[in-house]
C-alpha positions in Angstrom: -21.2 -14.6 -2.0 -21.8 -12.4 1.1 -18.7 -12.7 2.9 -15.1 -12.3 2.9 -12.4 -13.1 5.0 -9.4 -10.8 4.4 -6.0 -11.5 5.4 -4.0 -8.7 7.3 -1.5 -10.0 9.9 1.9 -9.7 8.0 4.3 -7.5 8.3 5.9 -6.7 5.3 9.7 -7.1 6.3 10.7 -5.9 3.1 9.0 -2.6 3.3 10.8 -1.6 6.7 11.2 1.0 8.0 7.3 2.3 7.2 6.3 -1.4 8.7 8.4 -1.0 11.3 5.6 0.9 13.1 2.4 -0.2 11.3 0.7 -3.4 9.4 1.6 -3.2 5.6 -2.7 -3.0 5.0 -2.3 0.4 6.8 0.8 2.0 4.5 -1.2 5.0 2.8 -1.4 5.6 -0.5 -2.9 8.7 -2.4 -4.6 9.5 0.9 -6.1 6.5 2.4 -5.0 2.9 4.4 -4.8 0.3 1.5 -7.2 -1.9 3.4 -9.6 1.2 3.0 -9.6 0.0 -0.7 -10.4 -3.4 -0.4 -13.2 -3.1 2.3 -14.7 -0.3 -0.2 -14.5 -2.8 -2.9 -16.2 -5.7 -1.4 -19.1 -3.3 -0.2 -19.3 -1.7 -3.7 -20.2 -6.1 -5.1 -22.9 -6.1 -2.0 -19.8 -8.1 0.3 -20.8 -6.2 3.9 -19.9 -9.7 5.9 -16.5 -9.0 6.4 -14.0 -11.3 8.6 -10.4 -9.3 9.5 -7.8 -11.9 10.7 -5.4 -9.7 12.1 -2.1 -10.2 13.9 1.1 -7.8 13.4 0.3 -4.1 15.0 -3.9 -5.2 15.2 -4.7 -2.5 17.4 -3.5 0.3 14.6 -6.4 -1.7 12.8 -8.8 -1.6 15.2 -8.6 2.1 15.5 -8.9 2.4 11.6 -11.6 -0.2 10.6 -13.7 -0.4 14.1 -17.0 -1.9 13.5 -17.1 -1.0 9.8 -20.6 1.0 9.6 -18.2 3.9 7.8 -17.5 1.9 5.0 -20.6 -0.1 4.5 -19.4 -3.5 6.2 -19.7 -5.1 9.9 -16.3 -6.8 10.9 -15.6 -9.5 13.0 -11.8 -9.3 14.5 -9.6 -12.8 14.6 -6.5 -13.0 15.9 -3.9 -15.3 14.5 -1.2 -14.9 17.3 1.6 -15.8 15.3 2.2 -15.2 11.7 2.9 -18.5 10.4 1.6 -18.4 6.9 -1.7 -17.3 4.6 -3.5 -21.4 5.5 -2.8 -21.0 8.7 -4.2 -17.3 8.9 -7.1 -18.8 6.8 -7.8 -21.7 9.2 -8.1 -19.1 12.2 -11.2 -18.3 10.7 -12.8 -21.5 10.7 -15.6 -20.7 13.5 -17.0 -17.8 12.0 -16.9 -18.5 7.8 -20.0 -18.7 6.1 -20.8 -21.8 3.9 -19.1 -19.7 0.9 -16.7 -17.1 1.4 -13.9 -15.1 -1.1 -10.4 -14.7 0.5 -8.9 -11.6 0.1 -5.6 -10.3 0.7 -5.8 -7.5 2.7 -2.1 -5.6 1.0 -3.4 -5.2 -2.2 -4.5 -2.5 -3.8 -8.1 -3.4 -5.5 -11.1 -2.2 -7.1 -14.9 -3.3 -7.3 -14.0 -4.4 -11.1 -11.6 -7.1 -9.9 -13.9 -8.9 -7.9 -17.0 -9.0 -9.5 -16.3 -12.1 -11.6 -15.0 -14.5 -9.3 -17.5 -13.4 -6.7 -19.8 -15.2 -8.8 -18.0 -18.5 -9.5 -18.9 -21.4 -7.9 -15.9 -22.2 -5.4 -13.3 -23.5 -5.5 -11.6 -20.9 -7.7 -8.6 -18.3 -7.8 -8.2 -15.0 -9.0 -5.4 -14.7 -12.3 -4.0 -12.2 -13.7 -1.7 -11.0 -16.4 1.3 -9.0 -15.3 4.9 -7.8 -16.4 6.8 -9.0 -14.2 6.0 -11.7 -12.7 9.2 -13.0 -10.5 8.7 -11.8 -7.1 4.7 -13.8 -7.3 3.3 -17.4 -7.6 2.9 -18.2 -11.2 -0.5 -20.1 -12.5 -0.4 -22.3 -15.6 -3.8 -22.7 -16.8 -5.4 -25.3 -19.3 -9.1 -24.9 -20.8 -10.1 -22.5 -17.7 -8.8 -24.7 -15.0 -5.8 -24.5 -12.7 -3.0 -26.8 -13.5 0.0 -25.7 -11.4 0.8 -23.1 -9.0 4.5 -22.3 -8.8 5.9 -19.9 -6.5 8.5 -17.4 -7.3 10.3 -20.3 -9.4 13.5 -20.2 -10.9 12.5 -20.4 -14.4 8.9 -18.7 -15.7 6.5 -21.2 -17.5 3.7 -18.0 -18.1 3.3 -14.0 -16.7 0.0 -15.0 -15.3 -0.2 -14.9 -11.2 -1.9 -15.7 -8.4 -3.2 -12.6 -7.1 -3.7 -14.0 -3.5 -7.9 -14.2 -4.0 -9.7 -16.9 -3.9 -13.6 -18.0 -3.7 -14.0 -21.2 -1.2 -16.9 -23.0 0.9 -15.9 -24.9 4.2 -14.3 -27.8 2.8 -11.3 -25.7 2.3 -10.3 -25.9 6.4 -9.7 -29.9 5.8 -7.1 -28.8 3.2 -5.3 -26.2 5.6 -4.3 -29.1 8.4 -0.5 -29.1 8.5 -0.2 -26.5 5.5 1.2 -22.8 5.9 0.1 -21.5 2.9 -2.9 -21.7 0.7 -1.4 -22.3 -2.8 0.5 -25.3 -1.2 -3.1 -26.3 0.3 -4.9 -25.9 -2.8 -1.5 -27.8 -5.2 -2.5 -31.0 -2.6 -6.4 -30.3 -3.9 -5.3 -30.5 -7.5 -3.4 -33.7 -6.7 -6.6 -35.4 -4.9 -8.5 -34.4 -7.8 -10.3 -31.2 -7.3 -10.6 -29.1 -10.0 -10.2 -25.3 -9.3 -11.7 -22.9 -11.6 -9.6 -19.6 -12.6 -10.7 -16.5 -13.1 -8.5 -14.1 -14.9 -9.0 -10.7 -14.2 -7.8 -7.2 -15.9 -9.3 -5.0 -13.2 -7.2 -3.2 -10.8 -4.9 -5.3 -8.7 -1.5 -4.0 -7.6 1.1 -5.2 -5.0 3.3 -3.3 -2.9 6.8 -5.4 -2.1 9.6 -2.5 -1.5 9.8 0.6 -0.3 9.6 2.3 -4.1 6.1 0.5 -5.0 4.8 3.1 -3.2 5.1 5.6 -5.6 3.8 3.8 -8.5 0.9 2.7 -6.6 0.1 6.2 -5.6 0.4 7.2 -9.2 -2.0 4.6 -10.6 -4.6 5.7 -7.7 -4.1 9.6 -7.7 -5.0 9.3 -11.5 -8.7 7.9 -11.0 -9.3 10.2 -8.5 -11.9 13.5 -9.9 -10.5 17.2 -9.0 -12.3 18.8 -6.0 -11.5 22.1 -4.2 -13.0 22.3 -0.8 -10.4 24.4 0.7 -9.6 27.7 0.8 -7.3 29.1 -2.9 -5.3 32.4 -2.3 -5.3 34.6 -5.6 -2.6 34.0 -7.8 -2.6 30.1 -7.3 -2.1 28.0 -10.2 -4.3 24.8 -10.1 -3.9 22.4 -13.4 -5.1 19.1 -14.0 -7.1 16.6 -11.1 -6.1 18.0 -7.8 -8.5 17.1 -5.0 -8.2 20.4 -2.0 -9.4 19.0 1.9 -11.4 20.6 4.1 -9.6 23.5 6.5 -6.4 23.4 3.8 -5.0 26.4 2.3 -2.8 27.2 -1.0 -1.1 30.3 -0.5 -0.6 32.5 -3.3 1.7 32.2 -6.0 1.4 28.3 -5.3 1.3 25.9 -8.5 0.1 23.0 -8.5 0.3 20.3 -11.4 -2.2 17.3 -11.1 -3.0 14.5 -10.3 -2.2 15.5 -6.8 -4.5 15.1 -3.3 -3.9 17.1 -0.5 -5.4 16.4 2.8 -7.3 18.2 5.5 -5.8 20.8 7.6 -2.5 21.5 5.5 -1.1 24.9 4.8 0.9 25.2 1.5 3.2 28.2 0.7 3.2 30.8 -0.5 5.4 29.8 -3.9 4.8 26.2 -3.5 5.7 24.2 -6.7 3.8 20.3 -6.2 4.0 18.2 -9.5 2.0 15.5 -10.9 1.7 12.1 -9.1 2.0 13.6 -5.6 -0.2 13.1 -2.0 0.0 15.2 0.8 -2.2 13.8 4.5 -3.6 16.2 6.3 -1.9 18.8 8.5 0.7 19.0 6.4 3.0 22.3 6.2 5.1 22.7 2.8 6.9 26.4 3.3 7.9 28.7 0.7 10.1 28.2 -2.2 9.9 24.6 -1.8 9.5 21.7 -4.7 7.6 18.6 -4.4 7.2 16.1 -7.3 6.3 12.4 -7.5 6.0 12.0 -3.7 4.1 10.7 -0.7 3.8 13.2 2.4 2.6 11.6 5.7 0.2 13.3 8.0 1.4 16.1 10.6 4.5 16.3 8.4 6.8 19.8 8.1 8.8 20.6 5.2 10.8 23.9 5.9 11.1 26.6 3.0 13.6 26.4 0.0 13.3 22.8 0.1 13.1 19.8 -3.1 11.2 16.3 -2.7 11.3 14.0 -5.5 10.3 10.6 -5.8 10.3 10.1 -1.9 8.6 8.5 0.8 8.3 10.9 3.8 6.3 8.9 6.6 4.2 10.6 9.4 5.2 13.0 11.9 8.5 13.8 9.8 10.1 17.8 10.8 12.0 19.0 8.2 14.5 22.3 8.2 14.9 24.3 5.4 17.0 23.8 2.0 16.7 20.0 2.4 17.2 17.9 -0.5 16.0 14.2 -1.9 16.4 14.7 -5.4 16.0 11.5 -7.5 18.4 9.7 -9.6 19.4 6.2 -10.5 20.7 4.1 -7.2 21.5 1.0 -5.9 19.2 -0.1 -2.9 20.0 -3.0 -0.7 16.5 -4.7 0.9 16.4 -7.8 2.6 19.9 -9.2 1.0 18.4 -8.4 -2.4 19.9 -5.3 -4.3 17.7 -3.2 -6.8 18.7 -0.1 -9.0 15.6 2.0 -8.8 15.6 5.3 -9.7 14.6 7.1 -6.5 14.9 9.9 -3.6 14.5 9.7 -0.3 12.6 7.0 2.2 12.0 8.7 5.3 10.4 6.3 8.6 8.1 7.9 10.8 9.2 10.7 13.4 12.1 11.8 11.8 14.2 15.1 12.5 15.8 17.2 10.4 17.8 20.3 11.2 18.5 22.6 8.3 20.9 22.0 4.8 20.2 18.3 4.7 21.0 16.7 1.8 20.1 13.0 1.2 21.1 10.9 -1.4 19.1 8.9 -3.9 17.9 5.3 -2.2 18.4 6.2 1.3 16.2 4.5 3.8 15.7 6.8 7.1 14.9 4.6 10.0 12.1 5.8 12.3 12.3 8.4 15.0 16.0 9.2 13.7 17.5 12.6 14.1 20.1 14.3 11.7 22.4 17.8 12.1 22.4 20.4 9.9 24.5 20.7 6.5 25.1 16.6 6.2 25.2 14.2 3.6 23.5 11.1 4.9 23.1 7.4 2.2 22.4 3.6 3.0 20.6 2.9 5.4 20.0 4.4 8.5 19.1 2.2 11.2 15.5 3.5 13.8 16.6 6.0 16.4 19.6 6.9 14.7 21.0 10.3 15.2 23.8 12.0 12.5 25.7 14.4 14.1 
């Protein structure tokens, strides 16, 4: 298997507002672009034939991924103009697939491990794995190594084992994708013409990101794997504990402490009497001010965070400008997405661009629309639509 056709036109309705203004394969977590991951992963199991169908924001990809050559692949670009499903994404591809190919989803988070195995299996065959929860996924029920059913999101569980979206193929698949919109529906009609499809269950890495809070746990599960390395410059008097990764041109004023796993990007300028606690990323020209507390989080690039200031469990996307004493402390809350209502405990979800003026306090769950503007000393909850300003 030498190449791979990944999948990266969607949207991601559900994670709005942060894909209001980017492709969910470019939401960043613990520092890099989650289709980073995958490309690095396919490279790492000699995969350098790499096929990007893109759609929804392409040019933010293009700018990102280019040719490839930095991480190890050469890409080809195809367009699927409108996003109609993962078979017809799929079937875009059709001029330029090798004779076997894997198909990857391009919004997972993935290592190496997880695609070794079915990288080597003769197509056709899908990629299972064990979760927790399955509900919000296509279920698989499997019988001496062989698919039987694919069910998705059903009503009533028959097994926690999923379809994680990656699949080995050769070209016969395209005659399956005619008048289909998505693969497992494709690949149910194989199974009734009498194709048997091998699955591959798989305990490697493989995590999804469906609402605005996944962020965080994926950010956790990455920031823990990732070694401790100081290339900044580390005032006396800073406290570093645990595996936190320094960038280039960043400095920790003094007094700072810092409690890993935590990765802090290029550029940034932290303190004096910064408190950052585990399971938190930071891009790069970031300023945190004084006195301020950060824990559990994920900091866009070119963000400000004024002094006297507490972050927990939040989301605060690119460009954000925060005043001083603002406040996204976490607790239990009910969260409205897409006509679905979750109680998650969580802070603040900030879009890109946002303003800030001093004394802001948010409460848990809010979502912050992009390029919105709010006044000093209020109390903002809900959701906030883009371009809002709270006077």
């Amino acid at each position: 298997m030498r190449q791979a056709i990944i999948l990266t036109a969607g949207e991601g309705r559900r994670l709005r507002p942060f894909t209001v203004t980017k492709p969910k394969v470019m939401l960043s977590i613990a520092g890099k672009p989650m289709i980073q991951y995958v490309l690095e992963a396919l490279a790492k199991n000699g995969i350098r034939n790499i096929v990007l169908v893109v759609g929804y924001r392409r040019e933010q990809i293009f700018d990102y991924i280019g040719s490839g050559e930095r991480f190890g692949v050469e890409v080809t670009y195809i367009t699927q103009d409108r996003q109609l499903g993962t078979a017809h994404a799929l079937l875009q591809a059709k001029g330029v697939a090798d004779s076997q190919f894997l198909v990857v989803p391009g919004d997972k988070l993935i290592e190496a491990d997880t695609l070794s195995q079915i990288a080597a299996t003769r197509p056709p065959a899908l990629l299972a794995k064990i979760v927790k929860s399955p509900v919000t996924h296509g279920v698989v029920t499997i019988e001496k190594g062989m698919v039987t059913k694919i069910a998705e999101k059903p009503g009533e569980l028959e097994s926690n084992i999923i379809n994680t979206g990656i699949y080995a193929f050769d070209t016969t698949i395209f005659d399956c994708l005619e008048n289909e919109l998505d693969i497992p529906n494709a690949l149910t009609r194989m199974m009734a013409e009498g194709t048997s499809i091998t699955a591959v269950e798989t305990t490697g890495t493989w995590l999804n990101v469906v609402y605005p809070w996944d962020i965080l746990s994926l950010n956790n599960a990455i920031l823990k794997k990732i070694p401790a390395s100081h290339n900044g410059t580390i005032e006396s008097g800073v406290s570093l504990t645990g595996q936190v990764t320094v960038g280039k041109g960043t400095v920790i004023r003094t007094n700072s402490y810092i409690v890993g796993p935590v990765v802090i990007g290029e550029g940034c300028e932290i303190g004096p009497s910064v408190c950052i606690l585990p399971s938190t990323s930071v891009g790069d020209n970031v300023v945190i001010s004084p006195f301020t507390e950060v824990s559990n989080s994920v900091i866009g690039t070119d963000v400000h965070i004024g002094s006297g200031s507490c972050v927990q469990d939040s989301v605060i996307d690119r460009g954000c400008i925060i005043g001083s004493h603002f406040s996204a402390c976490s607790s239990e809350a009910e969260v409205k997405v897409d006509g679905e209502y979750h109680v998650v405990k969580v802070g603040a979800m900030l879009g890109d661009g946002c303003r800030f003026d001093n004394c802001v306090t948010c409460q848990p769950g809010v979502l912050v629309g992009n390029y919105s503007q709010v006044k000093s000393l209020k109390l903002i909850g809900g959701r906030i639509p883009d371009r809002s300003m709270v006077v």
